[in-house]
C-alpha positions in Angstrom: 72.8 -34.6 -9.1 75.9 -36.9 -7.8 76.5 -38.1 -4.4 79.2 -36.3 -2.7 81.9 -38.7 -1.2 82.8 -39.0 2.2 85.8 -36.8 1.9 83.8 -34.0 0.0 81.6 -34.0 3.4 84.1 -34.0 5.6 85.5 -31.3 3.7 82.1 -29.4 3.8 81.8 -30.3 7.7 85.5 -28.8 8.1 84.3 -25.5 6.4 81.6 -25.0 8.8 83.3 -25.6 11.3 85.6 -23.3 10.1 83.4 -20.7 9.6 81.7 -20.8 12.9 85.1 -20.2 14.7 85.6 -16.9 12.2 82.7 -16.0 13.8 83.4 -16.1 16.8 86.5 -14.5 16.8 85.6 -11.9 14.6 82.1 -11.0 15.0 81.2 -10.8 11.5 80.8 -13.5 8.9 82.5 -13.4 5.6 80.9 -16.1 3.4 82.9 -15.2 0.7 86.4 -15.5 2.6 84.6 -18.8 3.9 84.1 -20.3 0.7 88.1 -19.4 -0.9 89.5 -20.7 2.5 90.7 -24.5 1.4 91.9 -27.8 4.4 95.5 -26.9 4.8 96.0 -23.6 4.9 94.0 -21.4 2.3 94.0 -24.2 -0.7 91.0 -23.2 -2.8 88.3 -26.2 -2.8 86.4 -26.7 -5.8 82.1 -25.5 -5.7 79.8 -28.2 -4.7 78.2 -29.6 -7.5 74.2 -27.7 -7.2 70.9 -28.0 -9.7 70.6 -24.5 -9.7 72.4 -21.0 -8.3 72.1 -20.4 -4.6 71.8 -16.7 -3.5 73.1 -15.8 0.0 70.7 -15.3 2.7 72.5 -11.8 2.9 71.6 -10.4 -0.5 68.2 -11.5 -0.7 65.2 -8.8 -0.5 63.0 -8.6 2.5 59.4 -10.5 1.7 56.3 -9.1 2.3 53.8 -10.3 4.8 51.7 -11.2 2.0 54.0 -12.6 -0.1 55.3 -15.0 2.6 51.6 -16.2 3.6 51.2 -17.2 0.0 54.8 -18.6 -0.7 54.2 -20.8 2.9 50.6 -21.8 1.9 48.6 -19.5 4.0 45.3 -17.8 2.8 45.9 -13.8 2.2 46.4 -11.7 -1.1 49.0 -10.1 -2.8 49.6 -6.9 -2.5 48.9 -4.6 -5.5 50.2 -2.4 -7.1 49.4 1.5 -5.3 48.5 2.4 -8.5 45.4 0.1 -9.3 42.7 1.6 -9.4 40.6 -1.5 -8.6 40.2 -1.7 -4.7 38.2 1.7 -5.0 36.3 0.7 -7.6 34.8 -2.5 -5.5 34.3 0.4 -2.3 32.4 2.8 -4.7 30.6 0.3 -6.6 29.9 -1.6 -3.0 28.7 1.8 -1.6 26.0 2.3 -4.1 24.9 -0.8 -4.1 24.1 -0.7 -0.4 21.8 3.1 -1.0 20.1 1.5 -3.5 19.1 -1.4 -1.3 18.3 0.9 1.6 16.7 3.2 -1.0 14.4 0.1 -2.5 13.7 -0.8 1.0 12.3 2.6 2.5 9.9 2.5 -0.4 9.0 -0.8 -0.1 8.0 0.5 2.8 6.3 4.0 2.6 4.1 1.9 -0.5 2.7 -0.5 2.1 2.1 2.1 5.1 0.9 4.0 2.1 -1.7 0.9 1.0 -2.6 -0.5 4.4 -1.6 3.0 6.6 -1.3 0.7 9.6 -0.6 3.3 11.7 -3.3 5.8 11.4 -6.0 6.1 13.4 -9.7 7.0 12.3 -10.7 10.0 12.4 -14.5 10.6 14.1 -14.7 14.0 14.2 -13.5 14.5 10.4 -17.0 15.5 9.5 -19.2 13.6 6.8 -19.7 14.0 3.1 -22.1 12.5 0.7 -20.7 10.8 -2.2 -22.7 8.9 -5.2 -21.1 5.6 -6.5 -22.3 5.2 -9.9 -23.4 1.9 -11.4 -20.7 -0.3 -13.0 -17.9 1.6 -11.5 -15.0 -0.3 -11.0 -12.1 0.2 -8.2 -10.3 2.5 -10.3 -12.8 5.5 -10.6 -14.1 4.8 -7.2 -10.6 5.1 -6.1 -10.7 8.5 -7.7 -14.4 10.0 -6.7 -13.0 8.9 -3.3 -10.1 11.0 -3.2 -11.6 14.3 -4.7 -14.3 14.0 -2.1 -11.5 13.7 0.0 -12.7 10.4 1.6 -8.8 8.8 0.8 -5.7 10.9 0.4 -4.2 8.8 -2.8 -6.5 6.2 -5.4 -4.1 4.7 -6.7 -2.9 3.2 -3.1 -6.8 2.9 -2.1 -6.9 0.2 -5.6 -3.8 -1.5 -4.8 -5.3 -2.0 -1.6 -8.6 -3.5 -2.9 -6.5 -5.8 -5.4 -4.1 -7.6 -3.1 -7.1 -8.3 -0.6 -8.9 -9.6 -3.6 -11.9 -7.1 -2.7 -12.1 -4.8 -5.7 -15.0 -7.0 -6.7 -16.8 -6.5 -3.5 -17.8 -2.9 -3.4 -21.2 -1.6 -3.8 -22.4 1.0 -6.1 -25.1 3.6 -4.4 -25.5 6.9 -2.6 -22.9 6.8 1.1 -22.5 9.1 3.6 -18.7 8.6 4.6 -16.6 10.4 6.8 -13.5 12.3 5.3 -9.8 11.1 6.2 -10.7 7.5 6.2 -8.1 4.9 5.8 -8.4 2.9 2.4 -9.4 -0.7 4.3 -12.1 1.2 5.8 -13.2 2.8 3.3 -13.2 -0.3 1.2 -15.2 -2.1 4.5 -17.9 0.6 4.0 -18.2 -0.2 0.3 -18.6 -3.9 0.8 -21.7 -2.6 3.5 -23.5 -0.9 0.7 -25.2 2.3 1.3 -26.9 1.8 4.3 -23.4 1.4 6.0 -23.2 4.0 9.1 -19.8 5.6 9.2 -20.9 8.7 10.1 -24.3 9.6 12.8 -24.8 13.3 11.1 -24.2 14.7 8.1 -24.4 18.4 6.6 -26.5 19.7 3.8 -25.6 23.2 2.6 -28.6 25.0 0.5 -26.9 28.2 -1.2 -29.3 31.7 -1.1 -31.6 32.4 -3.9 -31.4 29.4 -5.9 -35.0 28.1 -7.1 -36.5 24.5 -6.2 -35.2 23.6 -9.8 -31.7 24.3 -9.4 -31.3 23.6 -5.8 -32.4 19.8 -6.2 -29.8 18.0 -8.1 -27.2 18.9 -5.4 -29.0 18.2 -2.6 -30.5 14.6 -4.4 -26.8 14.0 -3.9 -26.1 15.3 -0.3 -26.8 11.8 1.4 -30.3 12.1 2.1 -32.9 9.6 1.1 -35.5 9.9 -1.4 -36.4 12.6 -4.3 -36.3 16.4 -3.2 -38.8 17.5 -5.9 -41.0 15.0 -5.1 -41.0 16.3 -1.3 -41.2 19.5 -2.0 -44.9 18.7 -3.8 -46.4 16.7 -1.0 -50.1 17.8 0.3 -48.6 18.3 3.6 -45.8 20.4 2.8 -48.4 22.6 1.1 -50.7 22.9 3.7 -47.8 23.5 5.9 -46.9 26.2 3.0 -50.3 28.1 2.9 -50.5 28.8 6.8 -47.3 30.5 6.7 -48.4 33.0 3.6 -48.6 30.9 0.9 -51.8 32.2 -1.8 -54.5 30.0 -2.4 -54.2 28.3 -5.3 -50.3 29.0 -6.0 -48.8 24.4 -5.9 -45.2 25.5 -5.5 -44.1 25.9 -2.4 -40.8 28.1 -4.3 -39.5 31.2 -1.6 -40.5 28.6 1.5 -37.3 26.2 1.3 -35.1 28.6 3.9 -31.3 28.5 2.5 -29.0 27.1 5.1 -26.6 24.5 6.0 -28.8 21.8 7.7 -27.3 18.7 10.0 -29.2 15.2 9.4 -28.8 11.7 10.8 -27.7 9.4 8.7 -30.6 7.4 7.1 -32.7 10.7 7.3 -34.9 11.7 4.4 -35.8 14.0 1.6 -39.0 15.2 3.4 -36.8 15.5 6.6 -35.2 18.1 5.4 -38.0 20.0 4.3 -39.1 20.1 7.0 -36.4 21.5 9.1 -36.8 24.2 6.1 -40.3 25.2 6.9 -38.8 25.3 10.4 -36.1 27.6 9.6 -38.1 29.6 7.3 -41.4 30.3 9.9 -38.7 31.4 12.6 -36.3 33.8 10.3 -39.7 35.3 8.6 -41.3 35.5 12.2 -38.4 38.1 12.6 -39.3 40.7 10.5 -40.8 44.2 10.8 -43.7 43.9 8.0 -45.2 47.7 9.0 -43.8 49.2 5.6 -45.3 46.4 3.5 -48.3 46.7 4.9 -48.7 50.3 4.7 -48.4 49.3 0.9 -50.9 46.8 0.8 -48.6 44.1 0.7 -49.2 40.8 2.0 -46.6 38.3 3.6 -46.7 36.6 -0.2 -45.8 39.8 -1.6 -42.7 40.5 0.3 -41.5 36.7 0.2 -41.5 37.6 -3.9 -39.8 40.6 -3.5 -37.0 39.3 -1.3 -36.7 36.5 -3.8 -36.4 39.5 -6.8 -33.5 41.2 -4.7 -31.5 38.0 -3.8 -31.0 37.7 -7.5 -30.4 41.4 -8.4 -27.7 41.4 -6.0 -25.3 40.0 -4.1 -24.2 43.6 -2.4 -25.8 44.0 1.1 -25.5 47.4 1.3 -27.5 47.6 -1.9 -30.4 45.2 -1.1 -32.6 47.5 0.4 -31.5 49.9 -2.5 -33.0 47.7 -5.2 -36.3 47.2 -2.8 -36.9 51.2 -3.2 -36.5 50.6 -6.7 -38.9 47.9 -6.6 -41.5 49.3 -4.1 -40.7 53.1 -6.4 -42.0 51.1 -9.8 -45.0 49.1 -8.2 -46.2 52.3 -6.8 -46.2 54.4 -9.9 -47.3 51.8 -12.0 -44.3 51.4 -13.9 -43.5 47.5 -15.1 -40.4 45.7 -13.3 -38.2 45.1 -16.0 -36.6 42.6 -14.3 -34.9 40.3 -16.6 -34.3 37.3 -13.5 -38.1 36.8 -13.9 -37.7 35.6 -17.8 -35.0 33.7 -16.5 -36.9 31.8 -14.2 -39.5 30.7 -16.4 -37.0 29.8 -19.3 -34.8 28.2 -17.0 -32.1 30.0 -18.3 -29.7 31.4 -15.7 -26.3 31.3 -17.6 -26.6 32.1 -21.4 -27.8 35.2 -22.8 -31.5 35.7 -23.0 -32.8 35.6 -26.6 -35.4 38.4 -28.1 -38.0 35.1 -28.5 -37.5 34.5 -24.8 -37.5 38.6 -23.5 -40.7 39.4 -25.9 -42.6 36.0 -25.0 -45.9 36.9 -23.0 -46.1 35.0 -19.8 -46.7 36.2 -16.5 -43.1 35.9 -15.2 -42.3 38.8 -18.1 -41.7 41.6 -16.1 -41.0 43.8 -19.1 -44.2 43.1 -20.6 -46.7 42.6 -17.1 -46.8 45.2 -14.5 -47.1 44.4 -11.1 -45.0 41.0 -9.3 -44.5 37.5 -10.7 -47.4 35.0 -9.9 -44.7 33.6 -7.4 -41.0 33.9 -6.0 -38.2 32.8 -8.1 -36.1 31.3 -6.1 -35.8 31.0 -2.0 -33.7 34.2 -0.1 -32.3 34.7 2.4 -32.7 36.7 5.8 -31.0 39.9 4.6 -33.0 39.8 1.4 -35.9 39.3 3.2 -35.3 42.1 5.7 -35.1 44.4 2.9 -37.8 43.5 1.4 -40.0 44.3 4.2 -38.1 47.9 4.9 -36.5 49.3 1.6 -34.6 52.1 1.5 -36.2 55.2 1.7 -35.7 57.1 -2.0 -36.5 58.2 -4.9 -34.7 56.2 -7.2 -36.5 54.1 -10.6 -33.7 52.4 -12.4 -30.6 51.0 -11.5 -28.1 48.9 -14.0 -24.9 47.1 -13.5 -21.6 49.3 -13.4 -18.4 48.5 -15.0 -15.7 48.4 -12.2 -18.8 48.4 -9.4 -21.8 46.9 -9.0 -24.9 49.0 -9.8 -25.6 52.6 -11.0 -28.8 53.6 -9.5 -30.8 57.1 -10.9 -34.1 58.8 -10.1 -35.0 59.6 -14.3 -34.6 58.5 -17.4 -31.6 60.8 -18.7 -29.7 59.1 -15.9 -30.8 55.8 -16.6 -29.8 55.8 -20.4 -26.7 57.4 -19.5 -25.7 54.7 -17.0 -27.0 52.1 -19.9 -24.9 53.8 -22.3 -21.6 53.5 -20.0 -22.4 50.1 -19.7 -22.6 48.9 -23.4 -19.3 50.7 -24.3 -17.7 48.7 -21.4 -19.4 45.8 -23.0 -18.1 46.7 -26.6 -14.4 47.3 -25.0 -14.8 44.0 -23.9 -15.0 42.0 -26.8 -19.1 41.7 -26.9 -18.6 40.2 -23.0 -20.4 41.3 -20.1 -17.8 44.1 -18.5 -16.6 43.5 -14.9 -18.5 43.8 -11.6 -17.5 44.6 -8.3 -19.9 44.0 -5.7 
């Protein structure tokens, strides 16, 4: 670009000058009347010599905000388009990211409250329950005997717990008495005591009705107590013990003594404890009874402990205990045999499968079909109710009775009866597929 000479910018001042007095006197400014107006009256000048157009202040476009921050150096952004989608995108995609931090974050923690449960309390009155930890068991299945015992609400939380400590290792396998509810670290504490641990100060064993010294001891091996029930159960002094509350001379089971019924035991206590507390129980509820009937039949104290033990396992009906007791006390007068097939059960030791013809025509002197008269012993231990019948049956004339399809038993006074009864009940049996047809007692 050329210099302009001095008379080009005193012609360019002169303009402006110019200008400004237009101005002035007219209020409005006419750049392009300006620019034709020449020195002298109205002579046109020739354009300044420029690099490139200028545009009027006039006709240019308002700037935005934006635009004018970034055009004068200022931080800011341009402004888009209304039509771009991408500012929403960056909310939305902003938005989730923030509920799935909250979201990892509220189960980050409910897992560790779930693990450690920081904020629960023990429990003392949650009651106690005996649970077996078997050898080689790792944190894993103890997690899970645990839980169904309901020791822990959740394994998997009780192992996680016992790995991050670095205690999974440390746990003891044996027989516990633990309280239910516990918190995992607690329960993993007790587990690290070994059995002899005392998280509890009592704890209840539950002896259903009826069930024989065989079948009774497994479960109760396993209640918490200490020692081998059928070994207690055979000690001289629980004998002796035995024979000065009825038991024959010469009979070595003390089977029909053990009293059925939930017993509460210190921790620590033993097998022999508790059967003792069963002699207890059974001297007081057998001290209750009204033996005149039995003894008007020549039945001793023995006699009716057997029979009670016989109705317990006929039937579970109360109102039909002292109904099978006529039936027995009805057959032992007339001399008729028992037929009682829980007898054969007891010696084969076969409560659940069908009996076999070996088993029901074997001679022994639990064969009631066979042998008149009552078993040598009880077959299993009753209850009061059973034993209350068994000392004041019912008073009629019934001999038979067999189990009813839709109820519990049909009872009948004579034969023609009793096979029509057994005949009703194998055609319910043969409707049924072969299966033994349903009982309502």
């Amino acid at each position: 670009m050329g210099r302009r000479t001095p008379e080009e910018r005193q012609r360019a001042a002169e303009e402006r000058a110019a200008r400004r007095e237009a101005r002035e006197r007219d209020g409005i400014a006419d750049a392009d009347a300006d620019a034709d107006d020449g020195p002298g009256g109205g002579e046109p000048l020739d354009p300044l010599p420029s690099a490139r157009p200028r545009t009027a202040v006039a006709d240019r476009p308002p700037m935005s905000r934006a635009a004018r921050a970034q055009r004068v150096g200022r931080p800011g952004r341009p402004t888009l388009p209304p039509t771009s989608p991408r500012p929403r995108f960056r909310r939305s995609f902003r938005r989730v990211i923030a509920l799935l931090a909250i979201a990892f974050i509220g189960a980050a923690l409910w897992a560790i409250n779930a693990t450690f449960q920081p904020l629960r309390g023990e429990d003392e009155e949650a009651g106690a329950v005996a649970v077996k930890i078997p050898e080689g068991a790792d944190a894993h299945s103890i997690g899970q005997l645990l839980e169904a015992k309901g020791v822990i609400d959740d394994a998997r939380f009780f192992e996680i717990n016992a790995t991050v400590t670095f205690r999974r290792r440390d746990l003891i396998t044996g027989n516990y008495v633990l309280r239910r509810n516990m918190t995992n670290g607690a329960a993993i504490e007790a587990l690290m005591q070994g059995p002899e641990v005392r998280v509890v100060k009592t704890f209840d064993v539950t002896i259903p009705e009826g069930l024989s010294l065989r079948e009774a001891a497994p479960a109760i091996n396993e209640s918490g107590i200490r020692g081998d029930y059928r070994k207690a159960v055979k000690a001289p002094e629980v004998l002796t013990r035995a024979r000065e509350l009825g038991l024959k001379k010469g009979i070595k089971t003390v089977e029909g003594f053990m009293f059925p019924a939930t017993y509460q035991l210190k921790v620590g206590s033993t097998a022999r404890d508790l059967v003792d507390k069963q002699l207890a129980a059974y001297a007081e509820n057998f001290g209750k009874l009204d033996l005149k009937a039995a003894q008007r039949k020549n039945l001793s104290r023995y006699d009716v402990l057997i029979i009670a033990s016989l109705i317990e396992r006929e039937t579970p009906a109360p109102e039909e205990r002292p109904l099978v007791s006529s039936v027995i006390y009805n057959r032992l007068k007339s001399g008729d045999t028992l037929g009682i097939d829980a007898t054969i059960r007891y010696a084969e030791n076969n409560w659940d499968k069908p009996l076999l013809q070996s088993e029901l025509d074997k001679d022994t002197p639990y064969n009631t079909r066979i042998n008149g008269g009552l078993p040598p012993t009880p077959i299993g231990n009753p209850g009061l109710a059973s034993m209350k019948a068994a000392a004041k049956p019912a008073k009629t004339d019934f001999l038979f009775y067999v189990a009813k399809p839709g109820g519990c038993h049909s009872f009948s006074t004579n034969g023609d009866d009793f096979a029509r009864d057994v005949s009703e009940y194998y055609a319910a049996r043969e409707a049924a597929g072969g299966n033994a047809p349903e009982q309502r007692c």
